[in-house]
Structures are given as structure tokens and as C-alpha cells.
C-alpha positions in Angstrom: -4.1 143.9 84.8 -5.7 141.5 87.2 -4.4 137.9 86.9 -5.5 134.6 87.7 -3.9 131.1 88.0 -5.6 127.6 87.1 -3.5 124.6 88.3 -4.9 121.0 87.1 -4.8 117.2 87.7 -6.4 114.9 90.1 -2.4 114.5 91.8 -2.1 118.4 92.4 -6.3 118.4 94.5 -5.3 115.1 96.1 -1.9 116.1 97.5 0.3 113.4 95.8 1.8 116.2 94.2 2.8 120.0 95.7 1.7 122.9 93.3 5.3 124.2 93.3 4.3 125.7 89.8 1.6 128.6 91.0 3.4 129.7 93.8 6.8 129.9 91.8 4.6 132.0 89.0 3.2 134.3 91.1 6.3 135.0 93.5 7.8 135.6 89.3 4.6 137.9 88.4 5.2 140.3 91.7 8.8 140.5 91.0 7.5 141.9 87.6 4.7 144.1 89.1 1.9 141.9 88.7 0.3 140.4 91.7 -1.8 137.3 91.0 -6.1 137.8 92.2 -6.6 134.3 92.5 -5.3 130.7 92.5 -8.2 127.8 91.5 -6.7 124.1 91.6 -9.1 122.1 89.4 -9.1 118.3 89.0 -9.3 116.1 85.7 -12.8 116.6 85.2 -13.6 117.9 82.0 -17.2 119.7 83.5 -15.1 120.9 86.2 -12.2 122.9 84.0 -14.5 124.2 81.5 -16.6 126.0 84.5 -13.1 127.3 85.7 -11.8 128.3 82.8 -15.1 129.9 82.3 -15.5 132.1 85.3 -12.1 132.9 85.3 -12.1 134.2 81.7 -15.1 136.3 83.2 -13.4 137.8 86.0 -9.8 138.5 84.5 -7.5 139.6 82.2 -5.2 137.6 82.0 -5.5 133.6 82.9 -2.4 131.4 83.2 -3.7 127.7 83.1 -1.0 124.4 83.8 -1.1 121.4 83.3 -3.6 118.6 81.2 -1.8 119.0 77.9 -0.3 115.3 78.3 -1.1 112.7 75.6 -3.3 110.8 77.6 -7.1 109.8 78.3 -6.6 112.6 81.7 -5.1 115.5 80.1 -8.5 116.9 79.3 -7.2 120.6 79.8 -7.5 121.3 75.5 -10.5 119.7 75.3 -12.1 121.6 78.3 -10.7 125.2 76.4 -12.1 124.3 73.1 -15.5 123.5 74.5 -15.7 126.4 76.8 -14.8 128.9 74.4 -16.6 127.3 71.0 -13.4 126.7 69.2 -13.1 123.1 68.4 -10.4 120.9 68.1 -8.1 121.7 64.9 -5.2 119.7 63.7 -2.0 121.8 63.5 0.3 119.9 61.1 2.8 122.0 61.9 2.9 121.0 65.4 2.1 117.3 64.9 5.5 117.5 62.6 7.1 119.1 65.0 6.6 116.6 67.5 7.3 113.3 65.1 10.6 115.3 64.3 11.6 115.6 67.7 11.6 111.2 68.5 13.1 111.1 64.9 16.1 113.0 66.5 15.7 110.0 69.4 15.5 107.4 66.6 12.2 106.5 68.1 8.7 106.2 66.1 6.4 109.0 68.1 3.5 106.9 69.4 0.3 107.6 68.2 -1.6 108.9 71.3 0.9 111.8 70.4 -1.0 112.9 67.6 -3.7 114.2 70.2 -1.2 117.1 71.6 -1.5 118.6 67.8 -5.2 119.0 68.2 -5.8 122.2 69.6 -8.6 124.9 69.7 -9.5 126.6 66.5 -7.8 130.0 66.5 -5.5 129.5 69.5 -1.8 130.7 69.1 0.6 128.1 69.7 3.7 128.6 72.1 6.7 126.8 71.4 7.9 123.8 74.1 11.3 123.8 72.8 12.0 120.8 75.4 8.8 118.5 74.9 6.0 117.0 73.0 3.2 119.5 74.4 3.0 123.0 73.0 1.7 125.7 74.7 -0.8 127.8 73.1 -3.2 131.3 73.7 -6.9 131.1 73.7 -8.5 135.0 73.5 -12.2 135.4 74.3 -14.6 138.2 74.6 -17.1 138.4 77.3 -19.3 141.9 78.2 -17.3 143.9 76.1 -13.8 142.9 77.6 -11.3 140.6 76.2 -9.0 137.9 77.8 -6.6 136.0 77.1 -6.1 132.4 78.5 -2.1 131.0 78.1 -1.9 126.7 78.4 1.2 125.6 79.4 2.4 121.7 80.4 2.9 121.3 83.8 6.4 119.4 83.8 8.4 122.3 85.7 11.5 122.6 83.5 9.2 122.8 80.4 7.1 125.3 82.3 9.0 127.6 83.3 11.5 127.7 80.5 7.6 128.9 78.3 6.9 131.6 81.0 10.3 133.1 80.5 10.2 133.0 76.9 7.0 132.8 75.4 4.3 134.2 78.4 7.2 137.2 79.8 7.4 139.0 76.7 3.2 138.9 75.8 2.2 139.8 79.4 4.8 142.8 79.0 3.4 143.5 75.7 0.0 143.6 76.9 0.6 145.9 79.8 2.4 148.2 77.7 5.6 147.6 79.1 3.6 149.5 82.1 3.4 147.6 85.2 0.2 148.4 88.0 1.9 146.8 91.1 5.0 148.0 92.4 6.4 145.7 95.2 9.5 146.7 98.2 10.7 144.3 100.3 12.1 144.8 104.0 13.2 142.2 106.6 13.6 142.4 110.2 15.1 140.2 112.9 14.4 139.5 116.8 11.4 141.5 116.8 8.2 139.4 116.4 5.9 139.5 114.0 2.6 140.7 117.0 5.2 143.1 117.7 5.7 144.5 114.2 2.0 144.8 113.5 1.4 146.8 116.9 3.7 149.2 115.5 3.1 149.4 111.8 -1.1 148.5 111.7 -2.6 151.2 114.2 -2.5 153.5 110.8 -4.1 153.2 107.8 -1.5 153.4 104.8 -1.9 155.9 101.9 -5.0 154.9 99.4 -3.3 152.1 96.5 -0.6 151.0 99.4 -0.6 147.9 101.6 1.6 146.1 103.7 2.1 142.4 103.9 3.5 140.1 106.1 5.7 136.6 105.8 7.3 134.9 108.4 10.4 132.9 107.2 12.0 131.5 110.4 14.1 133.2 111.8 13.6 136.4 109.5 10.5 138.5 109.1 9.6 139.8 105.7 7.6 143.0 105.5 6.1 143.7 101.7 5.1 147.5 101.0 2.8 146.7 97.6 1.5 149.5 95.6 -1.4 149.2 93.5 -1.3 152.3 91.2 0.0 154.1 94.0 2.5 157.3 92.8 6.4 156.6 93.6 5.8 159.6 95.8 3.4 157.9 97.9 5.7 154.8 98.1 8.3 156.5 99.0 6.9 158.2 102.0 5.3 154.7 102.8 8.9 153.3 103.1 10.2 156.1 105.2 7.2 155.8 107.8 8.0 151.9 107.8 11.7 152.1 108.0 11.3 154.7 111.3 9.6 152.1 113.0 11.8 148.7 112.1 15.6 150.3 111.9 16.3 148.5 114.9 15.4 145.2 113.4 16.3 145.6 109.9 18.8 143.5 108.6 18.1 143.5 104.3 16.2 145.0 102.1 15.3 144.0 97.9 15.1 140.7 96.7 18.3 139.3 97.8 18.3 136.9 100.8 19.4 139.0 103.9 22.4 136.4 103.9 23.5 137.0 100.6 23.4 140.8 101.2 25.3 140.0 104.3 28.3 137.9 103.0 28.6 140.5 99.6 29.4 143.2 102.3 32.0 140.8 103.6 33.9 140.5 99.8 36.2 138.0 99.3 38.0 138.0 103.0 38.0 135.3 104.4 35.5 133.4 107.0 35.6 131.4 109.7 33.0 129.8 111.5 32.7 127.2 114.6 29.5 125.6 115.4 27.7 124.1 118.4 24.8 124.6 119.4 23.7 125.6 115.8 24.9 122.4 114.4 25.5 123.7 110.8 22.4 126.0 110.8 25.5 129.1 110.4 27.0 127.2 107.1 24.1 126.6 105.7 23.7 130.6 105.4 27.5 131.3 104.7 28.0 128.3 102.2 28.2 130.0 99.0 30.9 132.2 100.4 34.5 131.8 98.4 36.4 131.8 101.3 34.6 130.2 103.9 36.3 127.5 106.8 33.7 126.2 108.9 33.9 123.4 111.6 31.4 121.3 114.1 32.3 120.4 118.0 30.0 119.3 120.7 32.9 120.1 123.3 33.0 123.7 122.5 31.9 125.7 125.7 29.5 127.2 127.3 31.1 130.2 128.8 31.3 133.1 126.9 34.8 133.5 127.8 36.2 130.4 127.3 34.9 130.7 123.6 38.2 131.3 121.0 38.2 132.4 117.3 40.5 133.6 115.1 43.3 135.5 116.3 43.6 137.4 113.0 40.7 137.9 109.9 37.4 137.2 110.4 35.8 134.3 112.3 32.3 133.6 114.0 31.9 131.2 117.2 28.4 129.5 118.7 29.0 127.7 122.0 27.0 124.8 123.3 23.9 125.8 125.4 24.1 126.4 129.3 22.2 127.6 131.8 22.7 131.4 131.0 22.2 130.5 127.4 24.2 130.1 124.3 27.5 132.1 123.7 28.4 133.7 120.3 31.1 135.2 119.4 33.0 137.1 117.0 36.2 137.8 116.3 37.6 140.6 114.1 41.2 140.9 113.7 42.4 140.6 117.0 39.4 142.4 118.8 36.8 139.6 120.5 32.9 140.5 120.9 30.8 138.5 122.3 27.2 138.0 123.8 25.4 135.5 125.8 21.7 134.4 124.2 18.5 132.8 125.9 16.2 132.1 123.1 13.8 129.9 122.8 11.2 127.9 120.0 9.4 124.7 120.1 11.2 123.4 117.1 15.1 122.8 117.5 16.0 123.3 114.2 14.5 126.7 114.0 16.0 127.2 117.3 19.6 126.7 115.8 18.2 129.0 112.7 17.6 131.8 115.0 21.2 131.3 117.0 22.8 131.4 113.7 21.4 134.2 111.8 21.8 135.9 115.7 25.8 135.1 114.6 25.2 136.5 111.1 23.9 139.7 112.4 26.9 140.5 114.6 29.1 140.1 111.3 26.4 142.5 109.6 26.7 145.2 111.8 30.7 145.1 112.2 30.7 145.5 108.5 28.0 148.1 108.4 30.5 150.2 111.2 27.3 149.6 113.8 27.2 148.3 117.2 27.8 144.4 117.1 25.0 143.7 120.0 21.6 144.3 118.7 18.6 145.3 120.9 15.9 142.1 119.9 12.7 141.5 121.5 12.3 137.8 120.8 15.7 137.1 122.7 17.3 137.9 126.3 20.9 139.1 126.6 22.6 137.4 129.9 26.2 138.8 129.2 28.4 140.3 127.1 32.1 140.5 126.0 33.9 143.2 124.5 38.1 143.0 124.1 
């Protein structure tokens, strides 16, 4: 099923405005199998939409258009639709009562540049906007003997993503016969880069339907193995080739953040963490833990064997920086391990990201019954501590 994305308004082309919408839809649509063709951003020209929606409608299946339903002279996205596809405006009296019931409720008199919204192409099927004055609707058209089928939705987030869940979900499943033609395993590595990760996984082509992507999310790599068609045999002897290659490195797999997956391994027992040199950048990965103490000091030191943590439980320690680097430290019921870190980035705050997901990881592989010093490439090891 090949899918396309329309965004609209002169704020989204100009940059007043970031296009959260389209990349949160098609993140959505992958998780469900579907990977989006193409994105088109398209300002409030009514020439302008009608050629998108037109080519677009030629080229795809399905086409997810947002934004321009708005009761004003620039919403020109219903307008554009019923021109492109010859079905003209229609009043829907159901939906213009809809809308004068819903500032009744308010004890308000629904203005009447609100009337436009209930004006909608000839045909279309309407999709309920349980939360505002702009319904959705469906737009089907037939070009060289193949259909599709265009879904308008407002482009106010909360209404928009409350009508993909319930009203664009269930049709796209319907159409693709609950089948889906993408299926998409994630994988994420850290302290190896990601030049390093391509040397080792691109020399070889990957089995016909199967490719692998690449996103860099400071400090973590994410690898994406997406097939297209491809038979779960196939995927599966895709993963195993990949996972020989990044074991060293990998440190989550699935949807989850690695950090979640991390602190569900820990359970309920309890945390502690002391910060330096990361000022914070460890909390903000452990925060949703239920048992969590954590704690900031700029006099904590620099030697790895001055550091302390907790002398029973659980706890996690990042020093300040010296010249052999940064210490960390953990400390598991009585037993201290500990290494020294030179790592460096042009950005300081990904520069504390890295030392504290470098912390994380010790925890990770404690809980996982694996050596607590990994072997990274993007970091040198000066010392370590083990007591």
C-alpha cells in the first residue's frame, strides 16, 4: 500500500510553524507496517493544493492530507479537493448542526464563517472531530484504472491525532486487509559510530525486499531492518547476520527507549545516582524510575578511587572531568566497579549524554549478568576499578 503525506499552510513552508504532524504520522504508520513514499508541504494557494493533491492521488494509494479545514479566507484545503476531483461543494446539515450544537453546549452563538466547515465535496465521507468545529472527511477517486482514497484532517495536533487513531487506524487496516506489506525491527547500539557500523554491515547486499536504515539519536545509534514483502524467514536471517556484527554494542532492541528497557530490568529496587560531570544528563534517563534518589555536586572527584556510592543497593556515580578523563562508577551491594572515560564531542550537552548513558550501560550489563566495562570505539578507557 504506498502512502503519501500532504502537510498545508503558508506557517508550516515558512517555518513559523514545525511539521510535528507528518513526522509523528509516519513514525505511527511504520510502527503499523506502513512506511510513508513521500512527504509534500504545500502552502495556501489554492492552484498549488489542487496540483498536489492531484499528482499525489496519481501516484498513491492512500493520501493523508492536514491541515486547511479552518473557517477562514486561508483554509482553502476543501475547496482545493472539490475542484481537483469534480465534486463540488455540498452542504452537510448534519455537520453544520453538529457544529452549532457544539457552542450551544458553550452558550455561545457559532459564528457564521462556521457554516463554511459544513461545505464539503459531493460524495466525500465525513470523519467525526469529536473535539472541534472541523470534520474530517474521505475523498475516493479513480485514475487509470486504480482507486485512491484521499483522508482531510485539521491540523490542530490534539484534534489530529485523536482522528488518526479512531477514524483513519481502523479504514487504513480495513483497506489493507488487516495485512500489513512493511514489517519494521529496531536495534540500538552504543560507543561504536555510526562510519563504523556501516563498514561492517554495508559491504553486503541484504536479501531482495530487506533494507537497513540508519538514525543517529545522540548518544545511541538506531539501526532499522525494514522488510518490504520480505518472508519472516528472510527477516529473521537478516537480524541474525546484523546482531553477529553489533553484539558488542547493542544495548536495546523493539520500540522501547533503551532506557526504559534498562530501568524495567532494574524492577522496583531502588536507585541511586550522583552527578558531575553529566550535570543531570543521568536523571534525565532514570526519571521515571519509582525509586530513584539522585543528587548534583561540582566537588565530586576526579579520581576514580576517591569516588563513593552506596554501600548497600544500587547506586551510580559520574565524577568531574580530569586529565585522565571522567570517572564512573557503580556500586552494587557492597562490590565497587568503576572505569575511567576520555570522550569527547563538540557539543557539551551531548558530551554529558554520552557520559551518562556510558553510566546506564554499566547498570545494563550488571543486570544482564555481563561484564560491567564495555569494549566502545567512540571512547578511550584510562583505568579501571574492580572491588
Amino acid at each position: 500500500m504506498r502512502i503519501e503525506i500532504i502537510s498545508t499552510g503558508d506557517e508550516i513552508v515558512t517555518g513559523l510553524v514545525v511539521d510535528t504532524n507528518a513526522a509523528w504520522l509516519s513514525a505511527l504508520l511504520l510502527e503499523q507496517g506502513w512506511q510513508v513514499r513521500r512527504r509534500i508541504t504545500v502552502g495556501d494557494n489554492l492552484a498549488d493544493l489542487k496540483t498536489a493533491l492531484q499528482e499525489s492521488a496519481s501516484r498513491a494509494d492512500v493520501v493523508l492530507v492536514c491541515g486547511g479545514l479552518g473557517p477562514t479566507a486561508d483554509d482553502l484545503t476543501t475547496q482545493a479537493a472539490a475542484e481537483a476531483f469534480d465534486q463540488p461543494l455540498t452542504l452537510f446539515p448534519d455537520w453544520l448542526a453538529s457544529i452549532e450544537a457544539r457552542y450551544a453546549s458553550r452558550g455561545r452563538i457559532m459564528p457564521q464563517s462556521n457554516t463554511k466547515q459544513a461545505w464539503l465535496p459531493q460524495g466525500c465521507e465525513l470523519l467525526d472531530n469529536p473535539v472541534g468545529t472541523a470534520c474530517g472527511f474521505v475523498v475516493s477517486h479513480t485514475s487509470n484504472h486504480s482507486q485512491s482514497r484521499l483522508f482531510f484532517t485539521p491540523g490542530v495536533p490534539f484534534e489530529f491525532k485523536q482522528m488518526v487513531h479512531e477514524q483513519i487506524l481502523p479504514r487504513l487496516k480495513s483497506l489493507a486487509g488487516e495485512q500489513t506489506d512493511t514489517e519494521l525491527r529496531r536495534f540500538y547500539t552504543f560507543g561504536i559510530s555510526e562510519s563504523a557500523l556501516s563498514d561492517k554491515l554495508d559491504a553486503a547486499p541484504w536479501p531482495a525486499g530487506i533494507e537497513l536504515g540508519y538514525r543517529s539519536s545522540m548518544p545511541l545509534i538506531e539501526l532499522k531492518l525494514i522488510g518490504h514483502g520480505a518472508s519472516t524467514a528472510d527477516m529473521d536471517g537478516a537480524e541474525v547476520r546484523l546482531l553477529e556484527e553489533i553484539q558488542p554494542w547493542l544495548v536495546g532492541r523493539g520500540n522501547e527507549e533503551p532506557a526504559r528497557q534498562i530501568l524495567a530490568l532494574l524492577g522496583e529496587r531502588p536507585l541511586t545516582l550522583q552527578e558531575g560531570e553529566s550535570r543531570g544528563a543521568l536523571l534525565a534517563l532514570c526519571h521515571d524510575h519509582p525509586a530513584l534518589e539522585a543528587g548534583f555536586s561540582h566537588t565530586l572527584s576526579d579520581d576514580l578511587a576517591q569516588l563513593t556510592g552506596s554501600a548497600s543497593g544500587l547506586s551510580l556515580t559520574i565524577g568531574r572531568a580530569g586529565p585522565d578523563g571522567v570517572p564512573l562508577l557503580l556500586c552494587a551491594d557492597g562490590h565497587r566497579v568503576g572505569q575511567m572515560l576520555k570522550a569527547s564531542h563538540p557539543d557539551q550537552e551531548s558530551l554529558r549524554k554520552i557520559l551518562a548513558f556510558a553510566a546506564l550501560d554499566m547498570l545494563r550489563r550488571h543486570l544482564q549478568g555481563l561484564p560491567e566495562l564495555g569494549d566502545y570505539l567512540t571512547m578511550v578507557r584510562t583505568a579501571q576499578l574492580r572491588s
